[in-house]
C-alpha positions in Angstrom: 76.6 52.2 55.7 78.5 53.1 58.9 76.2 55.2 61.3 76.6 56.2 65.1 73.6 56.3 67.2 73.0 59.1 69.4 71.9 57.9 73.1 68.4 59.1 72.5 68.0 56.6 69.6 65.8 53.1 71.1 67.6 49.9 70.9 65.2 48.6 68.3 66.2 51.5 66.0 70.1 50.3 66.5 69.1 46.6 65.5 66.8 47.6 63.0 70.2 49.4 61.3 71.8 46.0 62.2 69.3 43.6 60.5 69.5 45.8 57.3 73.0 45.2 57.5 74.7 48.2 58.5 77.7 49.1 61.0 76.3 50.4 63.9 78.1 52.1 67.2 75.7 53.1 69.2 76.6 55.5 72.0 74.9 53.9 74.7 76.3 50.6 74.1 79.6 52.0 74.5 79.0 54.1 77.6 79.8 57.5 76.2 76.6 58.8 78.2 76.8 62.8 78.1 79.4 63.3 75.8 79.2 66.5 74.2 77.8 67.0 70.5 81.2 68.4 69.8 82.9 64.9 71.0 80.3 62.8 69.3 80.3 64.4 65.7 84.8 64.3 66.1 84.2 60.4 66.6 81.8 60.0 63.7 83.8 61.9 61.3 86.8 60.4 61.9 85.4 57.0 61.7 83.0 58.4 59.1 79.9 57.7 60.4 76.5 58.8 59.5 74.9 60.1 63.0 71.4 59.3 63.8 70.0 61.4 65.9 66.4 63.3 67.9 68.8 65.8 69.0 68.2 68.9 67.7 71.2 71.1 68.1 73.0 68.8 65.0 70.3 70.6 63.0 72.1 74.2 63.6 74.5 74.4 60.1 76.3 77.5 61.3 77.6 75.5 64.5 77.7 72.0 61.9 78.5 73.1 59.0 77.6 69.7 56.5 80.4 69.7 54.7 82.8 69.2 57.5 80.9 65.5 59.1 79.7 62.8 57.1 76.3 63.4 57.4 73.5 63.4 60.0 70.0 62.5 59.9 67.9 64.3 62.4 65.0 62.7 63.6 61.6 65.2 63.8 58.9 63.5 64.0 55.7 64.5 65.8 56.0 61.0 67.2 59.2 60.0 68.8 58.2 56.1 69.6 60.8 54.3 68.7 58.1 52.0 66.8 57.4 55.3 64.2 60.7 56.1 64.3 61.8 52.3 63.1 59.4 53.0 60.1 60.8 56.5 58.8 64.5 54.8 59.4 63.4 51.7 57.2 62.2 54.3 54.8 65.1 56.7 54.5 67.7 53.9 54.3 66.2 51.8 51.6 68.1 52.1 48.6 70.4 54.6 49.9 73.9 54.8 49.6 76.5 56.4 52.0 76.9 59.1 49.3 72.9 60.0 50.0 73.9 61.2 53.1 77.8 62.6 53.1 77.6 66.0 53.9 74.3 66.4 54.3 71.8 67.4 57.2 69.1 64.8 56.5 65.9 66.1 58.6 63.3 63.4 59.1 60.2 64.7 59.0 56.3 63.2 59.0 55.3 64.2 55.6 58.8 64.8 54.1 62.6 64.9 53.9 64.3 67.9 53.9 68.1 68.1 52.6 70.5 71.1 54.1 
């Protein structure tokens, strides 16, 4: 799958992605540092990209509509270290396809995974 990571996603979670043999562009590595939400979900949609993210503003529908991106997964855990969120990722990704995800606000939770 072909994701862009948000720059508040850890390093580890970008490799993680990596080692399970996915395309990552991760924001940080390529310096777009305060680029707006807007910016960021033009460049994943275009290059239709999944974007991982602990940003919560992607979670607002009326503003990001799902059907118009390729899909974003909103980390919301009650934990944010990048070791817990490694776990969930591993878990959400495993046996998923690109289709899991297209069009679809995927909110990470603890205990669940809630679909929009």
């Amino acid at each position: 799958m072909r994701f862009l990571t948000d720059e508040n996603i850890a390093k580890s979670t970008v490799v993680l992605l990596r080692d399970l043999g996915h395309d990552v562009l991760d924001v940080k590595e390529s310096k777009w540092f305060g680029y707006s939400d807007d910016k960021l979900l033009g460049i994943a949609t275009r290059q239709k990209r999944i974007i991982v993210t602990l940003d919560h503003d992607f979670g607002n529908i009326l503003r990001y509509p799902p059907e118009r991106h390729e899909g974003v997964v909103l980390v919301s855990l009650n934990s944010p270290l990048p070791i817990i969120v490694n776990q969930a990722i591993r878990k959400l990704v495993s046996g998923k396809t690109a289709s899991f995800f297209k069009r679809r606000l995927v909110i990470l939770e603890d205990h669940q995974i809630r679909i929009r």
